[in-house]
DRENBA-203958 format. One record per residue (C-alpha): x, y, z. Coordinates in pm, whole numbers, plus 50000, padded with zeros to 5 digits. Example, Ala and Ser with C-alpha at 12.3 -4.5 7.8 and 13.67 -1.06 7.14 Angstrom:
<nodes>
512304955050780;513674989450714;
</nodes>
This chain:
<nodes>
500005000050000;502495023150092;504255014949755;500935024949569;500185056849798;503995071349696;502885061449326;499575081749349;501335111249474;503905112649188;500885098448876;497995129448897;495925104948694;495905076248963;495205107349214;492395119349056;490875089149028;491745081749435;490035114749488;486705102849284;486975071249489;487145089149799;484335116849771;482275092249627;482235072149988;483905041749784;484675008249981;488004994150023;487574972349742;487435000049472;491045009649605;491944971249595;491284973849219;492555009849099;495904992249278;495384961749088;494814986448763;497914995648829;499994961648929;500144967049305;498564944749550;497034953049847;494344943150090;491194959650206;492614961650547;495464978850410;493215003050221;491455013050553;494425014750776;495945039050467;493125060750465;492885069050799;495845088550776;496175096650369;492555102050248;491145138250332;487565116250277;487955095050540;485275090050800;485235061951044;483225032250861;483385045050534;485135019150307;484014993650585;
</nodes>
């Protein structure tokens, strides 16, 4: 995840597409498979630990 994260910061396409993901309330799994788009893997679990501290969208049980 944190492999994918650095990725998104440096690729404004994957970003903007994080950022649709995010204000759209998505779950975990949409961020499973933008990752897997993009040939990272990583787990829902990872996804929600992540965007407790990297998604400005976060709210406690969204993504759940």
């Amino acid at each position: 995840m944190k492999a994918f994260i650095e990725k998104a910061r440096s690729d404004t396409a994957i970003l903007a597409k994080l950022d649709a993901l995010g204000a759209a309330g998505a779950s975990a799994d949409k961020i499973v498979a933008l990752a897997a788009e993009y040939g990272y893997t990583v787990t829902e679990e990872e996804c929600r630990e992540a965007a407790k501290t990297h998604c400005p969208h976060y709210k406690h049980g969204v993504g759940e």
